[in-house]
C-alpha positions as CSV (number, residue, x, y, z in Angstrom):
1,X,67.3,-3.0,-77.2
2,X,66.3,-4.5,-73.8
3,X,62.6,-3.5,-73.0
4,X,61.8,-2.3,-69.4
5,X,60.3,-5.0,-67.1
6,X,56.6,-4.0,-65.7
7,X,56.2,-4.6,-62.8
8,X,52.6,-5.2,-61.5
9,X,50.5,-3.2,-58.6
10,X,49.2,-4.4,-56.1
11,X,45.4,-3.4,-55.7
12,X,43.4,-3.4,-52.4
13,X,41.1,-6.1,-52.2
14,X,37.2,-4.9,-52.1
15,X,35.7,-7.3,-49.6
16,X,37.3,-10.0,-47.0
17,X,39.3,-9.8,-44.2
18,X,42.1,-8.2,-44.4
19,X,44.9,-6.3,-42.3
20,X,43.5,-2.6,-43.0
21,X,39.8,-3.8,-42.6
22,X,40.1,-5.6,-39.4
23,X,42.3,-2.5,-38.0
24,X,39.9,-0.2,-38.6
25,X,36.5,-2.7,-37.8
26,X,38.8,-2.9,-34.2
27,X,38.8,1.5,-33.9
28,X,35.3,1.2,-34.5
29,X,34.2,-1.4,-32.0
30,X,36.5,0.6,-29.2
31,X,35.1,3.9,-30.0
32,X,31.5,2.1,-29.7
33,X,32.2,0.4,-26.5
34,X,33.6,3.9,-25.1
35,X,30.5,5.4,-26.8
36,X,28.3,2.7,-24.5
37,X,30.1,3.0,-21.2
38,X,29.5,7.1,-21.1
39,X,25.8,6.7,-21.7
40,X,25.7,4.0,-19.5
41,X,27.1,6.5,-17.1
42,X,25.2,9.4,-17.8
43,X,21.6,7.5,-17.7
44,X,22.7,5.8,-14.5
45,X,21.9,2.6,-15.5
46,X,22.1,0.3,-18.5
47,X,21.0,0.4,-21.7
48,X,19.5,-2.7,-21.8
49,X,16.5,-2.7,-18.6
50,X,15.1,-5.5,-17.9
């Protein structure tokens, strides 16, 4: 009798870069910089004052 071949999973690396990590590190930084530009706009100035 022939026994089945296993095949392996593939797990998700934890840490590193990696496609789904730097896809979502990118959504953040845009919703951040969005974030940024509407207070900027609302205070009237920037965030930073020197």
């Amino acid at each position: 009798m022939i026994e089945p071949t296993v095949i392996p999973q593939r797990r998700l690396p934890r840490f590193g870069f990696h496609k789904h990590i730097e896809k979502i590190n990118g959504r953040l930084a845009m919703v951040g910089f969005i974030g940024l530009v509407i207070l900027e706009r609302n205070l009237g100035h920037g965030l930073l004052i020197w």
